[in-house]
Backbone as CSV, one residue per row, in Angstrom:
resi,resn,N_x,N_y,N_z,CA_x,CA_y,CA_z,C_x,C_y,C_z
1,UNK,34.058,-48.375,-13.367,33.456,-48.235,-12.059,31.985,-47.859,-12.240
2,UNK,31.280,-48.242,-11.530,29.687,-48.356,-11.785,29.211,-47.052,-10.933
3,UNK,27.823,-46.878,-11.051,27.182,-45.363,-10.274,27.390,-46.073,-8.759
4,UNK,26.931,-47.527,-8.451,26.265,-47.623,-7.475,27.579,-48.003,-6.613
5,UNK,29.104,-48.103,-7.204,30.197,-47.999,-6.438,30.645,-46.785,-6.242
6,UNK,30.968,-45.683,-6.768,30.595,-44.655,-6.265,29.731,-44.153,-5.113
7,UNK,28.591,-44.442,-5.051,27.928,-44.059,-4.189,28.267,-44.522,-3.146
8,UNK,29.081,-45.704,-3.088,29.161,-46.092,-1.935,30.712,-46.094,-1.157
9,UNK,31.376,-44.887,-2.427,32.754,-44.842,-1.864,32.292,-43.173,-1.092
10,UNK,31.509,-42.703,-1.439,30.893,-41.294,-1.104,30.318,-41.591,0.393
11,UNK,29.614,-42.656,0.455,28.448,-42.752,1.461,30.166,-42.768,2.703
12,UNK,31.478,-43.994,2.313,32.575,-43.882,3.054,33.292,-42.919,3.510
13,UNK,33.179,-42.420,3.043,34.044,-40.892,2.708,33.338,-39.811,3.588
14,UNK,32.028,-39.773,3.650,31.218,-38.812,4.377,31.335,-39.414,5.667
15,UNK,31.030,-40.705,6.352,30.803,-41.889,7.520,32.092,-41.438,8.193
16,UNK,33.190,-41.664,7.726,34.505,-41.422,8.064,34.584,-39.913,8.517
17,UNK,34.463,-38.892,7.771,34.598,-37.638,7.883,34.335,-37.286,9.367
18,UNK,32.550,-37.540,8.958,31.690,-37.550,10.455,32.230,-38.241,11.516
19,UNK,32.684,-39.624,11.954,32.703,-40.231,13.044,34.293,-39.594,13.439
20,UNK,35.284,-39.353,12.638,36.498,-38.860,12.774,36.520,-37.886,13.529
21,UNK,35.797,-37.116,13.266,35.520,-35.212,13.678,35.391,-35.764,15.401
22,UNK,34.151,-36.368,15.562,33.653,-36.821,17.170,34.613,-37.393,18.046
23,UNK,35.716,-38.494,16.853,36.320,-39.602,18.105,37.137,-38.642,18.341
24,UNK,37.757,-37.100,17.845,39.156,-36.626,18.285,38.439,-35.390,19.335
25,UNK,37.343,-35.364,19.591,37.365,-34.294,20.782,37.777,-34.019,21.711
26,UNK,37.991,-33.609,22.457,39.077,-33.285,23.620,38.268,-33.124,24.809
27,UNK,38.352,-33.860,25.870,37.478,-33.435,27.148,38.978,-32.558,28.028
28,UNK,38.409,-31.625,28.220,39.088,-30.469,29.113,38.860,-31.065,30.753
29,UNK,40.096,-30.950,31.380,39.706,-31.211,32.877,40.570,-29.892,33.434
30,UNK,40.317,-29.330,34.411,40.733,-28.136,35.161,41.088,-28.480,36.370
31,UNK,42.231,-28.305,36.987,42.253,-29.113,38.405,43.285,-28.011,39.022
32,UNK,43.740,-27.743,40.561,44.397,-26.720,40.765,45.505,-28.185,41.503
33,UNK,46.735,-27.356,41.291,48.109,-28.022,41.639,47.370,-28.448,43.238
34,UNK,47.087,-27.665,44.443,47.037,-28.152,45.214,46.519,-28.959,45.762
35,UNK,44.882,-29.045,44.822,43.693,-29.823,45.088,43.757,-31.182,45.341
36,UNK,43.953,-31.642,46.611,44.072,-33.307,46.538,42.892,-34.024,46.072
37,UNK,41.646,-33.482,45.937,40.720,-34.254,45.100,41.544,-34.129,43.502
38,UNK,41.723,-33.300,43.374,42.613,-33.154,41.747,43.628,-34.356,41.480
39,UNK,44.386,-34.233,42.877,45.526,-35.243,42.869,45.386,-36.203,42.969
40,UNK,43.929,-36.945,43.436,43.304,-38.349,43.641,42.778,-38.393,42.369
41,UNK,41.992,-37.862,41.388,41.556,-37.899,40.419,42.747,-38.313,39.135
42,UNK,43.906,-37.306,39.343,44.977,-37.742,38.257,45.386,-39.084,38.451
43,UNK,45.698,-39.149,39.524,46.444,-40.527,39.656,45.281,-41.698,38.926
44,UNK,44.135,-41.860,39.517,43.282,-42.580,39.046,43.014,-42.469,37.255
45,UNK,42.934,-41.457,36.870,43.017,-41.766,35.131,44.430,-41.904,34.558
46,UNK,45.520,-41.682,35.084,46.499,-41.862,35.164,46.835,-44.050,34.915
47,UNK,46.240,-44.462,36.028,46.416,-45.727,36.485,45.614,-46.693,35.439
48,UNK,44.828,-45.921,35.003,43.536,-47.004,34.209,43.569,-46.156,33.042
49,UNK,44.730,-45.780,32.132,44.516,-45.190,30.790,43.510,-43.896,30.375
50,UNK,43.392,-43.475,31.257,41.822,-42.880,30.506,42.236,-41.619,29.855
51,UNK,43.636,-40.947,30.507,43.627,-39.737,29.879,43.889,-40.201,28.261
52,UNK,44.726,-40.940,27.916,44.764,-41.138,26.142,43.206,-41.643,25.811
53,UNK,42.493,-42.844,26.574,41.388,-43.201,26.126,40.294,-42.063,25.558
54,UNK,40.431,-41.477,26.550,39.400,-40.276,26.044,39.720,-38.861,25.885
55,UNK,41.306,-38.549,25.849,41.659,-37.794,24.722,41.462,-36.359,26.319
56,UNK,41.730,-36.522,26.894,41.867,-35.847,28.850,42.775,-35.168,28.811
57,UNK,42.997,-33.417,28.551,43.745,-32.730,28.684,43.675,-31.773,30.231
58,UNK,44.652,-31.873,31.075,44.978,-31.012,32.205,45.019,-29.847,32.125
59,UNK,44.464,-28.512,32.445,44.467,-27.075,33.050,44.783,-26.911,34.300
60,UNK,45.960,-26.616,34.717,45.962,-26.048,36.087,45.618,-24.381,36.078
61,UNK,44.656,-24.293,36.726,44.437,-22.796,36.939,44.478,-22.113,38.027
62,UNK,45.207,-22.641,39.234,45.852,-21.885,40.645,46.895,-21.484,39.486
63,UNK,47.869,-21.453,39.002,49.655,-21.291,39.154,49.715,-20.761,37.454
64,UNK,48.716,-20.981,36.449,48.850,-20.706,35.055,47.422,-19.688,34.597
65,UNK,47.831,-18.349,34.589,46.847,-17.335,34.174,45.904,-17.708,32.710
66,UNK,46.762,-18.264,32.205,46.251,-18.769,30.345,45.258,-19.519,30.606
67,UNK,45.903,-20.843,31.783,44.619,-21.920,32.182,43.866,-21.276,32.737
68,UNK,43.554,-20.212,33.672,43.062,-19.886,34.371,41.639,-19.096,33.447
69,UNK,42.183,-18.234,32.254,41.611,-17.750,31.360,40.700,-18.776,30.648
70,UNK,41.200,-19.957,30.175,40.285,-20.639,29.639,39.594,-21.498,30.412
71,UNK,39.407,-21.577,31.206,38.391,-22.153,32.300,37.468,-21.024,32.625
72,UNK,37.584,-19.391,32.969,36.617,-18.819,33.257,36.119,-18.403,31.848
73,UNK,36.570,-18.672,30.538,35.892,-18.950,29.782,34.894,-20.080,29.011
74,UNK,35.097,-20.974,29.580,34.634,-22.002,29.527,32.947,-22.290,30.747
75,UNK,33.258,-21.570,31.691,32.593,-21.436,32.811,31.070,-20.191,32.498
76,UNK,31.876,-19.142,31.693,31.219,-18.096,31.347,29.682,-19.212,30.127
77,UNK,30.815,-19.846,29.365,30.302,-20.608,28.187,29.034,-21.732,28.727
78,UNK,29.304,-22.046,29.548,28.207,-23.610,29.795,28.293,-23.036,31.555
79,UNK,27.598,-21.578,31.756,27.021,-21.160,32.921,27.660,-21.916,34.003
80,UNK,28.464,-21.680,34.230,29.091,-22.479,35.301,29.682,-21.643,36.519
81,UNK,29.113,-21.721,37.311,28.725,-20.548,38.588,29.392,-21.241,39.972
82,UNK,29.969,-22.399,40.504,30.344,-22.974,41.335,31.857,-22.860,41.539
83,UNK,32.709,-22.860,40.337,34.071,-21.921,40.673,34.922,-22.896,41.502
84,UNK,34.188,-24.549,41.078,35.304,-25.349,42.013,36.299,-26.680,41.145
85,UNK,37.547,-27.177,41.672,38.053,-27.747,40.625,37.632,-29.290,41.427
86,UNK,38.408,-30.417,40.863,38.368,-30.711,39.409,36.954,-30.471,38.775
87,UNK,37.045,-30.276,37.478,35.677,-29.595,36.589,36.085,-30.285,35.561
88,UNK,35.506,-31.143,35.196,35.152,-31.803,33.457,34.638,-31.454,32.942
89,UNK,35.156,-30.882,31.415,34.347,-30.345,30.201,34.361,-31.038,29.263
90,UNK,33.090,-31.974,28.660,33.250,-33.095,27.356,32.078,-32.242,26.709
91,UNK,32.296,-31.533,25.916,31.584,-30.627,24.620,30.715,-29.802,25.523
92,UNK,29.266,-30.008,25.679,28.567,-29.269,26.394,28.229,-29.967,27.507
93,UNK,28.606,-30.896,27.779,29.073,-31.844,29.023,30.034,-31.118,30.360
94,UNK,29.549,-31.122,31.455,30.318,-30.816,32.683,30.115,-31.337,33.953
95,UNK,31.389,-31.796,34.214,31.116,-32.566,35.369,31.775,-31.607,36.621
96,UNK,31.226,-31.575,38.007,32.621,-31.070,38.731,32.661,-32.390,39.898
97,UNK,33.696,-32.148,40.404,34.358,-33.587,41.940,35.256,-34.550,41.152
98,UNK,35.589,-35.478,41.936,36.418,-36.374,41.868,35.319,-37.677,41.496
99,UNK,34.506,-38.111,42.626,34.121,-38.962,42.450,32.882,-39.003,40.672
100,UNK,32.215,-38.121,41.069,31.209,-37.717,39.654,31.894,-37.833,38.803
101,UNK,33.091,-37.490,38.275,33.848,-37.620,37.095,34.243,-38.837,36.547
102,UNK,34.002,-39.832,37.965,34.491,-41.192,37.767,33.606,-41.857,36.922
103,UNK,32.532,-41.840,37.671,31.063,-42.159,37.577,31.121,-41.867,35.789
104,UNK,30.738,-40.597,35.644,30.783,-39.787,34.277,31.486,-40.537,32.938
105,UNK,33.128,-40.762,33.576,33.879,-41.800,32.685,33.540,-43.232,32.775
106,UNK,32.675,-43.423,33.537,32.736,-44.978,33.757,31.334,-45.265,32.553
107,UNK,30.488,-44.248,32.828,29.265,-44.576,31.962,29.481,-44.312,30.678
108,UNK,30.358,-43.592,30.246,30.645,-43.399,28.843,30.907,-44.688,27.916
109,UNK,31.917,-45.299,28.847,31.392,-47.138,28.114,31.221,-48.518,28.988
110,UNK,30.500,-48.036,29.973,29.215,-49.006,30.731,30.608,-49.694,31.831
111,UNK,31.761,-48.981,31.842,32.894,-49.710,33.225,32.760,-49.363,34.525
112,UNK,32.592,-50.412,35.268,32.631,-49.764,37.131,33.421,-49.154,37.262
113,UNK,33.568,-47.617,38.381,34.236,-47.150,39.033,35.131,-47.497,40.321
114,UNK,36.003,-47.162,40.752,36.509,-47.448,41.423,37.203,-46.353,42.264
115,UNK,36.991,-46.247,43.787,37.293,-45.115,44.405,38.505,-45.168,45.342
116,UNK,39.267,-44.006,45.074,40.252,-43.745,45.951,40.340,-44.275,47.335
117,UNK,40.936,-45.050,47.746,40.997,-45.166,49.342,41.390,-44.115,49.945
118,UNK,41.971,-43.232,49.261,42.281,-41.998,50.427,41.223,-41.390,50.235
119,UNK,40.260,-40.979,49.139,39.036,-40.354,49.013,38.184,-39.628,49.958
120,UNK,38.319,-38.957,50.784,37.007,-38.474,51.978,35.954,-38.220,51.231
121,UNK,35.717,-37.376,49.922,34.353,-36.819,49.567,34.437,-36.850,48.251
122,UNK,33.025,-36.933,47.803,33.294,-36.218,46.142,32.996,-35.088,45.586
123,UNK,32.590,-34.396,46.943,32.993,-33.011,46.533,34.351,-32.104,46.327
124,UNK,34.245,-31.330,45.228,35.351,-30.706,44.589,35.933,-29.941,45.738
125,UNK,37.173,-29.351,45.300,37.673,-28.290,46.185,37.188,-26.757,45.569
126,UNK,36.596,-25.780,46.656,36.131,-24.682,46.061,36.993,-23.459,46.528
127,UNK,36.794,-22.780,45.828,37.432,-21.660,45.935,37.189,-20.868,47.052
128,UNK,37.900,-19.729,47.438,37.779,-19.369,48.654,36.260,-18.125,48.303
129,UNK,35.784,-17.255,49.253,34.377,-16.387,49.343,34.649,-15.797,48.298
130,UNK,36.030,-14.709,48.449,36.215,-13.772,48.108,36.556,-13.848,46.626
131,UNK,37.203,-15.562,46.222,37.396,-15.718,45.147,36.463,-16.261,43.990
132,UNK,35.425,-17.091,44.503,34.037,-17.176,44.186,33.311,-16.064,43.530
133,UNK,33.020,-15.038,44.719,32.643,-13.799,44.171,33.221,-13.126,42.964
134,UNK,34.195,-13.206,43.322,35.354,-12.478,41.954,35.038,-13.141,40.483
135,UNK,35.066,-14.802,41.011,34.734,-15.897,39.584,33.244,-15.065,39.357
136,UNK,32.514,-15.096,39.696,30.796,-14.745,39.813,30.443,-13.468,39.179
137,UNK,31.299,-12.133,39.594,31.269,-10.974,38.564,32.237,-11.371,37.231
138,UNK,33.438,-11.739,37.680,33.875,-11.841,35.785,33.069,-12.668,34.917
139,UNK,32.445,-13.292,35.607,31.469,-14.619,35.023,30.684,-13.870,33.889
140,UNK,29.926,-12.842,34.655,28.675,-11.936,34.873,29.089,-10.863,33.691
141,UNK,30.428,-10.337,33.670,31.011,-9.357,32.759,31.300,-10.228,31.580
142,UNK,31.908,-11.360,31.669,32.623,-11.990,30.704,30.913,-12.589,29.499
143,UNK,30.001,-12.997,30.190,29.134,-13.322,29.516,27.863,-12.523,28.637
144,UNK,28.479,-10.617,29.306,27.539,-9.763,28.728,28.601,-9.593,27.018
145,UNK,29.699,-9.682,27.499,30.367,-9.470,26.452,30.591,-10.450,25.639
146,UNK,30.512,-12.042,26.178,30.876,-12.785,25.219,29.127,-12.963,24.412
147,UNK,28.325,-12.512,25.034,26.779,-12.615,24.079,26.680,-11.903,22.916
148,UNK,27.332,-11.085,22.925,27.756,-9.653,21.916,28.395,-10.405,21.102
149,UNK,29.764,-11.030,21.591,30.581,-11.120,20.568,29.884,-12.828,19.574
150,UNK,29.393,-13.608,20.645,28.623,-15.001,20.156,27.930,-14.984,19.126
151,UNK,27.066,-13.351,19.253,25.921,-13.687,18.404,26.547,-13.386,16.978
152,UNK,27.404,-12.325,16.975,28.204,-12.278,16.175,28.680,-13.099,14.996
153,UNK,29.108,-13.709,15.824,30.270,-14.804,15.344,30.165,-16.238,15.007
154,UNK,29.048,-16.824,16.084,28.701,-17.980,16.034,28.110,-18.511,14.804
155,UNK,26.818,-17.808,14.437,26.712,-18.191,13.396,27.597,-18.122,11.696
156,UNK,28.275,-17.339,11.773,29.351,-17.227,10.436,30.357,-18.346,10.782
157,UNK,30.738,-18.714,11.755,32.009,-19.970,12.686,31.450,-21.254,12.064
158,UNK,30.236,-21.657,12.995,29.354,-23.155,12.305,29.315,-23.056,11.122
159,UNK,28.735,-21.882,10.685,28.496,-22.417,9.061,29.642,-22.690,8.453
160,UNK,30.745,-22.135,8.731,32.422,-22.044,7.770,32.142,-23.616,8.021
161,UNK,32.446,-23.824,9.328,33.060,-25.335,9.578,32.503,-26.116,8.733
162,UNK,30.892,-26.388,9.136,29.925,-27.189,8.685,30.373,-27.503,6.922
163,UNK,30.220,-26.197,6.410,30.161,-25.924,5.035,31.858,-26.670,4.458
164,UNK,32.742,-26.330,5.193,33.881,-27.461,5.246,33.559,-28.648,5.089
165,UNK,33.128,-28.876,6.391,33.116,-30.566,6.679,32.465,-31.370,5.595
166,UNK,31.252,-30.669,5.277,30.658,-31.122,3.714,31.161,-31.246,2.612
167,UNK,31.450,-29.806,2.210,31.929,-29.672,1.031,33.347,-30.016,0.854
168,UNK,34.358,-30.191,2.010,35.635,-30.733,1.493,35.602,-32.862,0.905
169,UNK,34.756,-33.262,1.665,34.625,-34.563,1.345,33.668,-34.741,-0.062
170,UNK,32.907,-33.767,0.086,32.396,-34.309,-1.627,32.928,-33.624,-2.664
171,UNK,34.139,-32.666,-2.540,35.065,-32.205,-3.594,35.536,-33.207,-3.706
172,UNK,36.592,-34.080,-2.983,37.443,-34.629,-3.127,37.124,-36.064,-3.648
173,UNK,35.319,-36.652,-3.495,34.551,-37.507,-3.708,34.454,-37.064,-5.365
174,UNK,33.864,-35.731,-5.707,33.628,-35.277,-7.438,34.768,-35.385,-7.701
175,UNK,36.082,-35.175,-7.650,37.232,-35.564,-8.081,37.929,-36.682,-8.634
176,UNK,37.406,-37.414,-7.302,37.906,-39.384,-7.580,36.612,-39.339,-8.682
177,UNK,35.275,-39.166,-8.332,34.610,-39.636,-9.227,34.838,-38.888,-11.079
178,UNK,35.210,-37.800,-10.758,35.950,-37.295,-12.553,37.063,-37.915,-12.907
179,UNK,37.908,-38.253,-12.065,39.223,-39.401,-12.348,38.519,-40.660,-12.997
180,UNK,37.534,-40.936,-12.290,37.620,-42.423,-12.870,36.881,-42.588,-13.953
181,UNK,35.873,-41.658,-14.012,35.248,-41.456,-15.044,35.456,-41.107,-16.645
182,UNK,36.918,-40.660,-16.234,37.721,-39.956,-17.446,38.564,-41.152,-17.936
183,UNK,38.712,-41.930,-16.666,39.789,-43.210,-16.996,39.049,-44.070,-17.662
184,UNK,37.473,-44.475,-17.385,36.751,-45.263,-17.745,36.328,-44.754,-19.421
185,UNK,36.453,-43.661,-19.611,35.870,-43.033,-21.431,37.271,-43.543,-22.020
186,UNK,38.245,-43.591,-21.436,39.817,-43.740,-22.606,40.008,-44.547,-22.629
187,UNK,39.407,-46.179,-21.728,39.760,-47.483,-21.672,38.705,-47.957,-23.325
């Protein structure tokens, strides 16, 4: 095996690593059981594939405290002060409504939208005053504390990963390449 095949089983090996990591991300959607914009929205990615296409996981956070938790963490995370569902989260991406989300998925790979006939608005359903407010101080608490714990953490987190994502593909790259190299001295 030559240097310059190598290099180019390495250059594979890294290409792969990288584009792999991106295609499996997960866009978070948050929607409350009752929300008929929620319920016009499911049905519609429902009908046209999109939740497998783009990897569309459901939070209900009226009826499930856990969901409920990771949405006002998520909210705390990418300043999100409006406290209304459906809410799309694609990395540092956020969408909120029914219709915007469409829009949102449609441009991701250049497809027309298509709108609910029952549809009245594309505005989201919001939470009630009192519950707003409530979202708005935990927001407010949750983000003095999660800055504390971010600064913390964040940087030792990326680097682990990063330092992974690198270094596990070119171990396993110096490896094949000492295999073959060892195979190639005994031939």
């Amino acid at each position: 095996m030559t240097a310059n095949m190598i290099k180019r089983f390495l250059f594979l090996v890294l290409t792969f690593t990288f584009f792999s990591n991106l295609a499996f991300a997960e866009m978070q959607l948050f929607v409350g059981e009752t929300c008929p914009h929620c319920q016009n929205l499911e049905s519609y990615l429902e009908s046209n594939n999109l939740l497998q296409k783009y990897d569309i996981k459901f939070y209900e956070i009226y009826n499930n405290e856990e969901n409920r938790n990771i949405y006002l963490e998520k909210a705390v995370e990418l300043d999100y002060r409006n406290g209304g569902v459906p809410w799309l989260v694609d990395g540092e991406n956020n969408v909120e409504g029914d219709t915007p989300i469409r829009k949102y998925l449609a441009d991701l790979d250049g497809t027309a939208y298509e709108l609910a006939s029952n549809l009245d608005s594309s505005e989201p359903t919001t939470l009630s005053a009192e519950d707003s407010d409530l979202l708005n101080d935990i927001i407010k608490e949750e983000a003095k504390v999660q800055a504390k714990e971010n600064k913390q953490t964040s940087d030792n987190s990326s680097t682990i990963y990063y330092a992974i994502l690198i270094i596990g593909p070119l171990g396993l790259a110096l490896l094949v390449y000492l295999f073959l190299k060892k195979r190639s001295t005994q031939t």
